[in-house]
BALOBA-1460 file (C-alpha; in Angstrom, 3 decimals):
// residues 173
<rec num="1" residu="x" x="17.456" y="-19.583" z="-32.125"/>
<rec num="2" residu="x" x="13.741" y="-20.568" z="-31.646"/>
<rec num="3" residu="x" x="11.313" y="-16.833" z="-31.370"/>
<rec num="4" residu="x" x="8.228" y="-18.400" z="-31.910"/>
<rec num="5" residu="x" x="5.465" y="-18.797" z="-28.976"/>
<rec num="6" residu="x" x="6.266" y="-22.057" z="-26.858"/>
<rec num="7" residu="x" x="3.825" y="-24.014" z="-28.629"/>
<rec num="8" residu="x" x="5.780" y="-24.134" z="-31.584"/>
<rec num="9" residu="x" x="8.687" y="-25.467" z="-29.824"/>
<rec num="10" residu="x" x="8.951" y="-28.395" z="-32.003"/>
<rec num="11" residu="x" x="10.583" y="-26.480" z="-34.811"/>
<rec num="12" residu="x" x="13.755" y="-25.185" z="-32.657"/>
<rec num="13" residu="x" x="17.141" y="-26.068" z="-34.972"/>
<rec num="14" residu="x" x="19.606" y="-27.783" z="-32.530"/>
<rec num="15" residu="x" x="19.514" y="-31.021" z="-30.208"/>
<rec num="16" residu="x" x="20.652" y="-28.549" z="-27.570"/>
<rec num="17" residu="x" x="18.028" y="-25.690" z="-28.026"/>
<rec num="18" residu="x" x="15.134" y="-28.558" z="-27.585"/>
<rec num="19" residu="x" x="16.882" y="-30.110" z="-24.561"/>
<rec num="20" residu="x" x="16.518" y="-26.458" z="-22.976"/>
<rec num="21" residu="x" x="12.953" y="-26.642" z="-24.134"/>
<rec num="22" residu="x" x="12.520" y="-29.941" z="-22.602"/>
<rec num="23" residu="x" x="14.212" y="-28.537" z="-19.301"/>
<rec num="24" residu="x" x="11.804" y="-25.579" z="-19.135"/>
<rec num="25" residu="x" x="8.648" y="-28.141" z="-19.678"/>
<rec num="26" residu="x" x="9.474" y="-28.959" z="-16.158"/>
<rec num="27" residu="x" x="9.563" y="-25.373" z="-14.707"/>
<rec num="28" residu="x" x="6.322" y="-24.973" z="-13.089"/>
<rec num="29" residu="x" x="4.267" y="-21.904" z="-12.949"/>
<rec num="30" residu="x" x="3.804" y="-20.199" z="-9.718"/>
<rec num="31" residu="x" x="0.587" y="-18.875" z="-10.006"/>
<rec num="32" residu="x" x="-1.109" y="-22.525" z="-11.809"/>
<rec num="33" residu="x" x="1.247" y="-25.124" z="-10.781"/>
<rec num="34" residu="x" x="-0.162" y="-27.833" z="-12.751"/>
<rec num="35" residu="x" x="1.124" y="-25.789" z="-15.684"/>
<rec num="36" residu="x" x="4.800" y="-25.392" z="-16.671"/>
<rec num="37" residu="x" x="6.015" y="-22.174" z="-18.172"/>
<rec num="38" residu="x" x="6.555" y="-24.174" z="-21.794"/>
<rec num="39" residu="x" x="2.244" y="-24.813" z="-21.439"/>
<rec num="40" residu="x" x="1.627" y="-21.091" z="-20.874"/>
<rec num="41" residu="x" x="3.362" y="-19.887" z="-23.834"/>
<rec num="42" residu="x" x="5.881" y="-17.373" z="-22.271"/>
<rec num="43" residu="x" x="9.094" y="-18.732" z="-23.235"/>
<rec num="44" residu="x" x="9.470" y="-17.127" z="-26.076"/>
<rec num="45" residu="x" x="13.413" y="-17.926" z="-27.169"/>
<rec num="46" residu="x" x="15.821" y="-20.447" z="-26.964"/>
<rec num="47" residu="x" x="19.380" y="-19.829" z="-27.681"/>
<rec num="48" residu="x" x="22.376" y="-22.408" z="-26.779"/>
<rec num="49" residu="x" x="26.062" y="-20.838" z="-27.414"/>
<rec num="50" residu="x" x="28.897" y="-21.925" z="-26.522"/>
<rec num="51" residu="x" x="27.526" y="-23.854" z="-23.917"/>
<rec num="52" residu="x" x="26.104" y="-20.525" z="-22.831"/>
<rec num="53" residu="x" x="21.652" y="-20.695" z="-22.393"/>
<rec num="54" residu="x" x="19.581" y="-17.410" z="-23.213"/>
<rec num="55" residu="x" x="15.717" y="-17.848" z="-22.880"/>
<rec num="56" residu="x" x="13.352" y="-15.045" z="-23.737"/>
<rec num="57" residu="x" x="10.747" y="-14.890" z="-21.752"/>
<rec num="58" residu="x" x="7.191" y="-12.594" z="-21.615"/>
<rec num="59" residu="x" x="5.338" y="-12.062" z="-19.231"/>
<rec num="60" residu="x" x="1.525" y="-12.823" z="-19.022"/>
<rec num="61" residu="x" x="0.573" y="-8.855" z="-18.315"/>
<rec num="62" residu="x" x="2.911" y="-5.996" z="-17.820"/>
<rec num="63" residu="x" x="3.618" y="-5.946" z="-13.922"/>
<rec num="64" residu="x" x="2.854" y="-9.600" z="-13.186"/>
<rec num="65" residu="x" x="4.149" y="-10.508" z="-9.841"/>
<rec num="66" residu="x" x="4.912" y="-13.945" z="-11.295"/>
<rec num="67" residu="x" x="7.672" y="-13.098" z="-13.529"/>
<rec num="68" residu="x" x="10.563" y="-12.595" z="-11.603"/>
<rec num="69" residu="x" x="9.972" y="-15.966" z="-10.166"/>
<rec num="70" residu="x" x="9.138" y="-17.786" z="-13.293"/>
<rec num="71" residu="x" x="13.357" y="-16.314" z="-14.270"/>
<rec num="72" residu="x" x="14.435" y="-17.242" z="-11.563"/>
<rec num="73" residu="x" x="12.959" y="-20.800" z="-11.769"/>
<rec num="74" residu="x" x="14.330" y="-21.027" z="-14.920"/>
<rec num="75" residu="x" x="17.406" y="-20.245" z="-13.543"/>
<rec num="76" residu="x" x="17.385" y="-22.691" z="-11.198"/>
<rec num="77" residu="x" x="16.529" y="-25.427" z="-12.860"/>
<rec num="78" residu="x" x="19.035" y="-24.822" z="-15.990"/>
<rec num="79" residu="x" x="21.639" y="-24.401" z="-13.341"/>
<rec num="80" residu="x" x="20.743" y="-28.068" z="-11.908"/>
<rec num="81" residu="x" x="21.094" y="-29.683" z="-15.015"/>
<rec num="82" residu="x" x="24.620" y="-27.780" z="-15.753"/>
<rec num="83" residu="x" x="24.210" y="-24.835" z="-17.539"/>
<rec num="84" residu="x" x="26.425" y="-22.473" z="-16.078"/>
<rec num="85" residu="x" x="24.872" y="-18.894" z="-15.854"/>
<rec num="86" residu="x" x="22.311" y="-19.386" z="-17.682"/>
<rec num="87" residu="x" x="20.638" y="-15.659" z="-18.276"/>
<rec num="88" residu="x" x="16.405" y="-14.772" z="-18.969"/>
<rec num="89" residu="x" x="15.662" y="-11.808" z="-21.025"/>
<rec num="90" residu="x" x="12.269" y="-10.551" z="-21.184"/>
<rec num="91" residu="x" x="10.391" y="-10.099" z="-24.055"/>
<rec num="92" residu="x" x="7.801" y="-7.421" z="-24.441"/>
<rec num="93" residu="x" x="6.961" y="-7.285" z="-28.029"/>
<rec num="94" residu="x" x="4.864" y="-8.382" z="-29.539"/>
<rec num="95" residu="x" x="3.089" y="-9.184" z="-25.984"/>
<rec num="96" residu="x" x="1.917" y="-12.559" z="-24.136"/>
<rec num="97" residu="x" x="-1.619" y="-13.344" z="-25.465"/>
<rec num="98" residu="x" x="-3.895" y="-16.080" z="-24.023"/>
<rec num="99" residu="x" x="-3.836" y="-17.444" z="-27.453"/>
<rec num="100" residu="x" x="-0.418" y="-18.952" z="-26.673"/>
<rec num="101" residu="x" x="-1.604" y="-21.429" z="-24.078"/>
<rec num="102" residu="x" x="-1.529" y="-24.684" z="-25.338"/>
<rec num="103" residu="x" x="-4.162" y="-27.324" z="-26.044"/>
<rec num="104" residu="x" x="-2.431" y="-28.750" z="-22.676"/>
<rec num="105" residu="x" x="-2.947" y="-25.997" z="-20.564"/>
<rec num="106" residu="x" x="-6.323" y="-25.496" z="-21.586"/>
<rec num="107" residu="x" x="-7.047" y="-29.052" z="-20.662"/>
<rec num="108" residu="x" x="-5.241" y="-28.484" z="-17.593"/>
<rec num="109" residu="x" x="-6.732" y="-25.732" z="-16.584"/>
<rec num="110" residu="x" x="-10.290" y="-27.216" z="-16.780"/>
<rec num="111" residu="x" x="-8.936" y="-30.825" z="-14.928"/>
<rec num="112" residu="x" x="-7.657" y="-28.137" z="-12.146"/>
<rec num="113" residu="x" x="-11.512" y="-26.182" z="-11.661"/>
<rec num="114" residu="x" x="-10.129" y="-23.119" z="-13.717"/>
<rec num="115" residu="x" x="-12.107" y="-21.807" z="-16.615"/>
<rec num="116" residu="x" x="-9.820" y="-21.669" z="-20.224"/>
<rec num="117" residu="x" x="-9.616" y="-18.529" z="-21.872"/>
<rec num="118" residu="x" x="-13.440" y="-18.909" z="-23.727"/>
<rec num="119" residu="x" x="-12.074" y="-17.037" z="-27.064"/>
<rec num="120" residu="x" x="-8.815" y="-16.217" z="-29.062"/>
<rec num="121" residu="x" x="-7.876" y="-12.503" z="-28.863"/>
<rec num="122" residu="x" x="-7.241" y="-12.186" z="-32.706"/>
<rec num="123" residu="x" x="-10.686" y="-11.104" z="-32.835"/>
<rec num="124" residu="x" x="-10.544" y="-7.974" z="-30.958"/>
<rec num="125" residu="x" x="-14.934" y="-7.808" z="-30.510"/>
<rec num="126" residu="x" x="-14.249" y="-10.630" z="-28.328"/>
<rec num="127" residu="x" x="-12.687" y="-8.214" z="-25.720"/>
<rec num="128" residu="x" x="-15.847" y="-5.703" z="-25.522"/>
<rec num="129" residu="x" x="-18.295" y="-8.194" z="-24.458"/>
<rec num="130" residu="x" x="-18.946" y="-10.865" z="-21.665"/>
<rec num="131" residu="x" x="-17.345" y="-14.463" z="-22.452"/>
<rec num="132" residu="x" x="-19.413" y="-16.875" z="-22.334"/>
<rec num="133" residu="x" x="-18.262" y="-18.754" z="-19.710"/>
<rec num="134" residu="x" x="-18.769" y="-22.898" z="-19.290"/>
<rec num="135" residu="x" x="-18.412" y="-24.176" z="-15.595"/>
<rec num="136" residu="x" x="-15.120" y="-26.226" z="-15.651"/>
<rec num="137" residu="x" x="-16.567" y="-28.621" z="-12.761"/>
<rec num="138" residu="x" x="-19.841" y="-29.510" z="-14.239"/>
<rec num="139" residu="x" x="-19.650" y="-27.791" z="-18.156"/>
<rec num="140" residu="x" x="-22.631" y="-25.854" z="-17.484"/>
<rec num="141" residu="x" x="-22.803" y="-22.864" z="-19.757"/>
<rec num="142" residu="x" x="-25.298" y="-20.834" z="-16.490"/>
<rec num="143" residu="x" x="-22.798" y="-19.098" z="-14.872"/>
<rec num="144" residu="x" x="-22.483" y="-15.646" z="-13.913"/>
<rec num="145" residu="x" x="-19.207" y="-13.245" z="-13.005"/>
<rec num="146" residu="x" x="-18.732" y="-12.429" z="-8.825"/>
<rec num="147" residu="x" x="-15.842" y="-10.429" z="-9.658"/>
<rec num="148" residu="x" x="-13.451" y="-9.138" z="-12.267"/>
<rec num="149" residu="x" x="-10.528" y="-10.273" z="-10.220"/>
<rec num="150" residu="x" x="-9.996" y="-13.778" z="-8.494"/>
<rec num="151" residu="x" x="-6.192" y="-15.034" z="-6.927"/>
<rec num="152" residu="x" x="-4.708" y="-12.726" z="-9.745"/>
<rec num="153" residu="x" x="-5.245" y="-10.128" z="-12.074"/>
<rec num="154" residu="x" x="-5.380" y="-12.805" z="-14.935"/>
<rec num="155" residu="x" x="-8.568" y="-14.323" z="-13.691"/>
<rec num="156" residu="x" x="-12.182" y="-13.660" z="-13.124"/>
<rec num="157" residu="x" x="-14.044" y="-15.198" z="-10.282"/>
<rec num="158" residu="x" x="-17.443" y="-17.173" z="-11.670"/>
<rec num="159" residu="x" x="-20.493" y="-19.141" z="-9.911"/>
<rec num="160" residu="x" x="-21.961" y="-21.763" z="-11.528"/>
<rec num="161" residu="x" x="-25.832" y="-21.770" z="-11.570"/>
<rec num="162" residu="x" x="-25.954" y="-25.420" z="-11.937"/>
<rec num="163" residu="x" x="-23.807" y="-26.657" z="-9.496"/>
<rec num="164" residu="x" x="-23.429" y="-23.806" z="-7.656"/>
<rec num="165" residu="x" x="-19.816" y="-24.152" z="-7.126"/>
<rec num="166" residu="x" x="-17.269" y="-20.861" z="-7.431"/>
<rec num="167" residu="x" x="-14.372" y="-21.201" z="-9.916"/>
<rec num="168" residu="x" x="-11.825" y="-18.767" z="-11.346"/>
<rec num="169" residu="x" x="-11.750" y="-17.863" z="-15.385"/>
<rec num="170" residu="x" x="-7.987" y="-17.586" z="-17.042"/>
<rec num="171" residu="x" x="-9.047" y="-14.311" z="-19.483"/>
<rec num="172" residu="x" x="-8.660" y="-13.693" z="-22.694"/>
<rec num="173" residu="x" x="-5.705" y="-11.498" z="-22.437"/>
């Protein structure tokens, strides 16, 4: 059983546990499609039992619409590819931290016109000031917050200065 962050999904033990993980690479996120739920770092556990799939899965914040969908996603496509009742737990502890996107999703992200996460949350002074904030369309660091919230709680909305174009920040969570 693998209950590391996604991104360290390499080091699961069985051929079975990383053909889940390779299943789950192709489970989209709802919110940012052009990231999969493996990329966002909230799978949490693989476990393959007697034919029988667990996944442990956090969510990004503690009420996020998102994660009843993301199961049943899962769900979905595990049941496609033959697992049989295939069940999600979630995972609250320790929580989901920006830090657990991977190098992927950050790219990602930017490709897509969203802002990565600008710092890693192990440094807790990093969540008592303003990020500094580069424009993902044009990498301008002039840009200035419109609003704490954007399409979800996860994300700021930002203007650029240069370009003048609006764009959403993924925060450092």
């Amino acid at each position: 059983m693998n209950t590391a962050p996604a991104n360290f999904a390499d080091r699961v033990a069985t051929p079975a546990e990383r053909e889940v993980w390779r299943i789950l690479a192709d489970v989209p996120d709802p919110e940012i499609p052009v990231l999969n739920v493996v990329e966002l770092g909230v799978i949490r556990r693989v476990q393959v039992a007697d034919g029988r799939v667990t996944v442990g899965v956090s969510p990004t914040y503690t009420g996020c619409p998102a994660t009843e969908v993301i199961a049943r996603s899962i769900e979905t496509r595990l049941q496609a590819e033959g697992y049989e009742n295939p069940k999600v737990e979630p995972v609250l502890s320790p929580p989901w931290t920006s830090d657990w996107l991977t190098d992927s999703a950050r790219s990602k992200l930017k490709e897509y016109g969203i802002a990565p996460p600008a710092h890693s949350v192990s440094n807790a002074k990093h969540l008592f000031r303003e990020p500094k904030v580069t424009c993902p369309r044009c990498s301008s660091a002039q840009t200035a917050k419109v609003s704490e919230f954007a399409s979800t709680p996860c994300k700021a909305l930002y203007r650029c200065s240069n370009c003048l174009e609006p764009f959403e920040y993924f925060k450092c969570i």
